[in-house]
C-alpha positions in Angstrom: 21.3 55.8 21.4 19.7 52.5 20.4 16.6 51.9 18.6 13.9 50.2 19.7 14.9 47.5 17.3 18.2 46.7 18.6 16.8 46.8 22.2 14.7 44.1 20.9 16.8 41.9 18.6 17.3 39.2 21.7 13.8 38.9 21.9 13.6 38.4 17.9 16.4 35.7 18.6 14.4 33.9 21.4 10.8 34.0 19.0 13.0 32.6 15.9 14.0 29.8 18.3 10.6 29.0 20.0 9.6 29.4 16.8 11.4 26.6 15.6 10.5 24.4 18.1 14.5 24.6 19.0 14.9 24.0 23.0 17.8 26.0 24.8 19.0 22.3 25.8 19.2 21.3 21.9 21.7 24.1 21.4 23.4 23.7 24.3 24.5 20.1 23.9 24.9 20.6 20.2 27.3 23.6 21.6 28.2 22.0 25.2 27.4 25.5 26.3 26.4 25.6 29.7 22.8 26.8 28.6 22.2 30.0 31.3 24.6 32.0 29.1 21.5 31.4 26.3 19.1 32.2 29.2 20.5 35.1 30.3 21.5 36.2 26.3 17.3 36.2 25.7 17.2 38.4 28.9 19.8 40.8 27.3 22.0 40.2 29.7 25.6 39.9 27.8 27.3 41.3 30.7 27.7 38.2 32.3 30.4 37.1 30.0 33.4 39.0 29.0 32.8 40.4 25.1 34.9 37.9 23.6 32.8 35.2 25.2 29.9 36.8 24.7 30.4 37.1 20.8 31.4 33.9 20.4 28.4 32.2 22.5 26.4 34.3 20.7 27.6 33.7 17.3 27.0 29.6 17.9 23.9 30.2 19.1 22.9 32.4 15.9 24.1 29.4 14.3 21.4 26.8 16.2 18.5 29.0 15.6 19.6 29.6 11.7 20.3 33.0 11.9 22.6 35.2 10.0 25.5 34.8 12.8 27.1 38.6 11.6 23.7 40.2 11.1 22.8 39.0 15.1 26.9 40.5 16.1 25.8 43.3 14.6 22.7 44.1 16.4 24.4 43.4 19.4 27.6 45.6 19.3 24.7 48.6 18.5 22.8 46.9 21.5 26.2 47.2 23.4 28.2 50.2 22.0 26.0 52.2 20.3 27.8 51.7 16.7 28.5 48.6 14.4 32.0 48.2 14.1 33.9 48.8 10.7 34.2 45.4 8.5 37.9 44.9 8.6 37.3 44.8 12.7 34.5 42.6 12.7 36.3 40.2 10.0 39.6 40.3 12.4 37.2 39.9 15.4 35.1 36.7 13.8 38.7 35.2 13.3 40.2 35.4 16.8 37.1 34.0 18.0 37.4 30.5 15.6 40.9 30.2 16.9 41.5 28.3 19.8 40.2 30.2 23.2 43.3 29.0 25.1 45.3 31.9 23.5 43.0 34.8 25.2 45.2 33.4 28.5 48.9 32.7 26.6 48.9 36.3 25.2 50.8 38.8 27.1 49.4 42.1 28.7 52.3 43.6 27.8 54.6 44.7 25.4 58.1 43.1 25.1 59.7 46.0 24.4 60.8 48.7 27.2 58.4 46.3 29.7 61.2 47.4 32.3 62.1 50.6 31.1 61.4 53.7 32.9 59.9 52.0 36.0 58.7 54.3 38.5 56.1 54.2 41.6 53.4 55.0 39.4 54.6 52.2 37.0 55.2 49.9 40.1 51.4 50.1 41.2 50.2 50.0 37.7 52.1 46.5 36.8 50.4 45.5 40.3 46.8 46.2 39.4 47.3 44.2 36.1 49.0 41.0 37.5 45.7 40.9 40.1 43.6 41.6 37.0 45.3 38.6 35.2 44.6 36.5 38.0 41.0 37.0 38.4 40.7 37.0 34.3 41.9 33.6 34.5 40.2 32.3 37.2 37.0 33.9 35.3 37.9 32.0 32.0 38.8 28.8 33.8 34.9 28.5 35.5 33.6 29.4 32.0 35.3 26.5 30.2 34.5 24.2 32.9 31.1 24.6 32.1 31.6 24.2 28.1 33.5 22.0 25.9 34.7 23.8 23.2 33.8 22.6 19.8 35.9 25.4 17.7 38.6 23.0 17.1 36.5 20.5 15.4 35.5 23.0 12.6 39.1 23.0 11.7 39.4 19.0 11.6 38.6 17.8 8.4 37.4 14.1 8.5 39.6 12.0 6.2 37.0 10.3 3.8 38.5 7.1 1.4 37.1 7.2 -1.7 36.5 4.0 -3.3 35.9 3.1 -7.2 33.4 0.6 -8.5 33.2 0.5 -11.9 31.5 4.4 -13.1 30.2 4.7 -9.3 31.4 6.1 -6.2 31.4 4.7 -2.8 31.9 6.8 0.8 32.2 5.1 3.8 31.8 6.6 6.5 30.1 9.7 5.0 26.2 10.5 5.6 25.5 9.0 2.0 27.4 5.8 3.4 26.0 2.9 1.5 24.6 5.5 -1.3 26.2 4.9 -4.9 26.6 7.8 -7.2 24.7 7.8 -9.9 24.3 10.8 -12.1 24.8 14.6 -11.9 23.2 17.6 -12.9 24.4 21.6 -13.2 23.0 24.3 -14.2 23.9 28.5 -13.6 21.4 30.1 -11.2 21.1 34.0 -11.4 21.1 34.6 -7.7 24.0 35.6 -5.1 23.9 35.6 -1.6 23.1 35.9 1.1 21.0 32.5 0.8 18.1 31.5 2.9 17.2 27.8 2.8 14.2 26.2 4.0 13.1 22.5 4.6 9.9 21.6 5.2 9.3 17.8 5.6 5.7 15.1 5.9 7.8 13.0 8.1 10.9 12.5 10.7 14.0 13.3 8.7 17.5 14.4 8.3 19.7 16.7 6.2 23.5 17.6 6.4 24.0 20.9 6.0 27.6 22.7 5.3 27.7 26.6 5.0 31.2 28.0 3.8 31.4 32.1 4.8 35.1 33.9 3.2 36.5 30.2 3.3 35.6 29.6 6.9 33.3 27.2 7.3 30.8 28.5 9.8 28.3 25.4 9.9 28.5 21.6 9.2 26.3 19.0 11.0 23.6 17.1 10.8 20.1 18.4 11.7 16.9 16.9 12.3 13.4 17.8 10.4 10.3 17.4 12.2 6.5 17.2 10.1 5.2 20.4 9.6 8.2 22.4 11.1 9.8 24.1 8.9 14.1 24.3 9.5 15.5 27.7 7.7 19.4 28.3 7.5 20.8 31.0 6.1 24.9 31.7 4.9 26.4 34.5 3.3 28.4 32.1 1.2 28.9 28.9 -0.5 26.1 26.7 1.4 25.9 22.6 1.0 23.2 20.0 1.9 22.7 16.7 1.5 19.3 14.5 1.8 19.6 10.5 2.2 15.7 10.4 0.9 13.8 13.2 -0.7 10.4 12.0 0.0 8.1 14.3 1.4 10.6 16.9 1.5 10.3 20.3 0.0 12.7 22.8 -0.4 13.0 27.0 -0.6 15.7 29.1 -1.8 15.2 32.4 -1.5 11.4 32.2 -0.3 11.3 30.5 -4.3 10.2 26.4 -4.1 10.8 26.1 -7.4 14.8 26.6 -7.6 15.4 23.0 -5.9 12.7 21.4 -6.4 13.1 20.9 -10.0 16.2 18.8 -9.2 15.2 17.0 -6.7 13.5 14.3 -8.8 15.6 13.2 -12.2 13.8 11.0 -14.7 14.0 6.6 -13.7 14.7 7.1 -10.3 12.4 7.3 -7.7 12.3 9.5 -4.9 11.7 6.6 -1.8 15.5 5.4 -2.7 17.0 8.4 -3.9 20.1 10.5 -2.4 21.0 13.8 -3.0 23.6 16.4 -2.6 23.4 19.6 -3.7 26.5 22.5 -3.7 25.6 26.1 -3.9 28.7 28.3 -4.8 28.4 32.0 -4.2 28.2 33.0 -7.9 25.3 31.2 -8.4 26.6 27.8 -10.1 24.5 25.1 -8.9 25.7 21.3 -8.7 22.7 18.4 -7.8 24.7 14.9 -7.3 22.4 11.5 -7.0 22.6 8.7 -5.0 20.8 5.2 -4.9 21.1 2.8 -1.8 23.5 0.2 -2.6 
């Protein structure tokens, strides 16, 4: 029922990482997954979690690795099931997942309607059999989340930013351009749509900030690190953000194309050892490069 591919897209998911030079202990403490789910994930082995644990692991560490998160869901409900699931499921699926994992144990089993009508031996035995079910689900979900800190509510948590006004120029504190003053802008309409890939490739020890927006959930936003010569690749099926406290000896792809960004990421009088950058990509291809200079 599955093709070889499918049967193989865990081992495609362990070769991106390794690839990448990303360790299973980078993912799980950016995660705080206990990392043997990832282990046992590369095996093939999602059995060891129930499937709403196991898509949601899975999904962050799609994430880690850059990966398209619904492409890798995908492979694995063909890998688990034999079929992908229709859109409207997955969508409804992706959201239960970003909502907060207390609520798989709140919900009830049962209906509230008739739940005492009609009761008979058959019934009797039946409400049994799921009470002890509930129990050991439970127990089940209380060892997972003792070995993982869950990070889902922090995507919701928008960090309150004061904006401050000198003069023309604009001041964040507390942001990753803290200290940075604004000090021009740039647009211009790109004829592209996604899905986007990005890819940074750096001469030295850097950072970037990265923000990827998916159906107005926002599905990635941290800072990552960029090692010489290794190349980091991200990918989002939306609106995707980044932003660069220094562009020297960075070079950028979008699309496999190094000339898209690269054009903006050195304006005329400014150079590129003190200069900031931010630059939004909206899905319908408008593209918005703001620059910063160390205050």
């Amino acid at each position: 029922m599955n093709t070889t591919s499918q049967n193989e897209f865990y081992l495609n998911l362990k070769q991106k990482r390794e690839s990448q030079g990303i360790e299973i202990s980078e993912i799980s403490e950016q995660t705080k997954i206990n990392p043997k789910y990832f282990l046992e994930f590369e095996k093939g082995n999602f059995s060891i979690l129930p499937v709403v644990y196991a898509r949601l692991f899975l999904r962050s560490y799609a994430i880690e690795i850059g990966a398209n998160p619904d492409k890798v869901l995908e492979d694995y409900e063909v890998y688990t099931t034999g079929k992908v699931q229709p859109k409207s499921i997955v969508n409804n699926l992706n959201k239960i997942e970003e909502s907060n994992i207390k609520t798989e144990t709140e919900d009830s089993f049962f209906s509230d309607e008739g739940l005492f009508q009609n009761i008979n031996q058959k019934n009797l035995i039946g409400g049994i059999i799921a009470l002890i079910v509930i129990v050991l689900l439970v127990g089940k979900l209380r060892d997972i989340t003792a070995d993982t800190t869950s990070n889902l509510e922090l995507k919701s948590v928008k960090a309150k930013k004061t904006i401050l006004k000198d003069g023309n120029q604009t001041i964040i504190p507390g942001a990753y351009l803290d200290g940075f003053k604004k000090v021009n802008d740039k647009s211009i309409k790109l004829n592209i749509f996604p899905p986007f890939t990005l890819t940074f490739t750096s001469k030295y020890h850097s950072t970037v900030k990265l923000k990827t927006i998916e159906n107005g959930v926002t599905t990635l936003e941290k800072k990552l690190s960029l090692k010489p010569a290794l190349p980091l690749t991200r990918e989002s099926n939306g609106k995707i953000e980044f932003e660069l406290q220094s562009t020297s000896g960075i070079e950028i792809s979008l699309n496999d194309d190094k000339e898209i960004i690269s054009q903006f990421l050195k304006p005329e009088n400014i150079s590129d050892e003190d200069l900031g950058i931010k630059v939004i990509l909206e899905e319908d291809g408008n593209l918005k490069a703001e620059y910063f200079k160390f205050n």
